[in-house]
C-alpha positions as CSV (number, residue, x, y, z in Angstrom):
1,X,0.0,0.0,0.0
2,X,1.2,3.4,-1.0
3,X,0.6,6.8,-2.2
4,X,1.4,8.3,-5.9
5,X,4.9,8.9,-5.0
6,X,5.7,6.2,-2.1
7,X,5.1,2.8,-0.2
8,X,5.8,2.8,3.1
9,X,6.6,-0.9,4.1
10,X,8.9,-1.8,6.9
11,X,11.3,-5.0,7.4
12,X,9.5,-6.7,10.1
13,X,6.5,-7.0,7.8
14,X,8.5,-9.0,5.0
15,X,10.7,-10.7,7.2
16,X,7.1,-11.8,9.4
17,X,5.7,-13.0,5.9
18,X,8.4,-15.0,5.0
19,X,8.5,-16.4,8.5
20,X,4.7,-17.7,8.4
21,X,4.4,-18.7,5.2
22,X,7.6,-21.4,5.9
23,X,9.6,-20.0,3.4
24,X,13.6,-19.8,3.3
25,X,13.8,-17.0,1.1
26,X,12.0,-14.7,-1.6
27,X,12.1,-12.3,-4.0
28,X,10.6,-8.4,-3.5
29,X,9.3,-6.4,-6.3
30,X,7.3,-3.3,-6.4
31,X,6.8,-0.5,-9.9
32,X,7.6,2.5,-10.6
33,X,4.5,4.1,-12.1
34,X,6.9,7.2,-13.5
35,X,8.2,4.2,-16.4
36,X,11.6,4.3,-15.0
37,X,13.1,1.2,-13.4
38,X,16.0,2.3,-11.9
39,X,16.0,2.0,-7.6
40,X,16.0,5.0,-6.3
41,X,18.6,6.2,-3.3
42,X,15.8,4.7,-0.7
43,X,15.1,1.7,-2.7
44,X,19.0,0.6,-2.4
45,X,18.7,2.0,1.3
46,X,15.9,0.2,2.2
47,X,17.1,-3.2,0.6
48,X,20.4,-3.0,1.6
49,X,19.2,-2.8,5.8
50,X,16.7,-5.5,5.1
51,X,19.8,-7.8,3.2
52,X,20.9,-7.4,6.6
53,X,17.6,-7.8,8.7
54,X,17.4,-11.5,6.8
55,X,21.1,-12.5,7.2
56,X,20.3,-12.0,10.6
57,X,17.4,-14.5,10.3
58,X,19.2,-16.7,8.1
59,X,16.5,-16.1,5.1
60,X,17.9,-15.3,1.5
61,X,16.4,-11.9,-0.1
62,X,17.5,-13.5,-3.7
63,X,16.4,-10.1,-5.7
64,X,14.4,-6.8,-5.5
65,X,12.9,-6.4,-8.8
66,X,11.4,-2.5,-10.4
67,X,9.1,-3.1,-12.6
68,X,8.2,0.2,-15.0
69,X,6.3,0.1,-18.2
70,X,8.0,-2.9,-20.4
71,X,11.2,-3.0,-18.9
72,X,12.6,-3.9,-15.2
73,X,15.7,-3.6,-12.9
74,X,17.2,-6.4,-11.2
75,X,19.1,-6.3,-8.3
76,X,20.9,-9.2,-8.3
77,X,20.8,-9.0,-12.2
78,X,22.5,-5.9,-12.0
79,X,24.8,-7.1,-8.9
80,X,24.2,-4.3,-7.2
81,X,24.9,-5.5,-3.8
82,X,28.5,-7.6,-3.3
83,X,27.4,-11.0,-0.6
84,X,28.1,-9.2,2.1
85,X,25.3,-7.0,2.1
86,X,27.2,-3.5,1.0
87,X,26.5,-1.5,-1.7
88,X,29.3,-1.8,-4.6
């Protein structure tokens, strides 16, 4: 749930849903209305401190994907974080 510009969604929330749904790991994705995938300063923020919310846990956050119009950004595609959790 969001607004035009935002989503507000916290860590606990995903790491809770991974958590009751049995599941070792998972993949995030959210769009980008404006067409443009690329994460913005708080989506590498935000999914860089919950890399390191589920290391924690022991749960594997195998991508974020932006979806925008007909093309996407992956995280993990784009190796944007090294494995241990910082931004490259």
């Amino acid at each position: 749930m969001g607004t035009l510009t935002q989503t507000s969604i916290n860590n606990r929330t995903v790491i809770k849903r991974t958590l009751l749904n049995n599941a070792q790991g998972f993949i995030l994705l959210h769009n980008h209305p404006s067409g443009n995938p690329l994460p913005s300063f708080h989506d590498i923020e935000w999914t860089s401190k919950l890399r390191k919310a589920c290391d924690l846990m022991e749960l594997s956050l195998l991508d974020h994907i932006i979806l925008a119009d007909d093309c996407y950004f992956s995280f993990s595609g784009e190796k944007v974080f090294e494995y241990d959790g910082t931004v490259e």
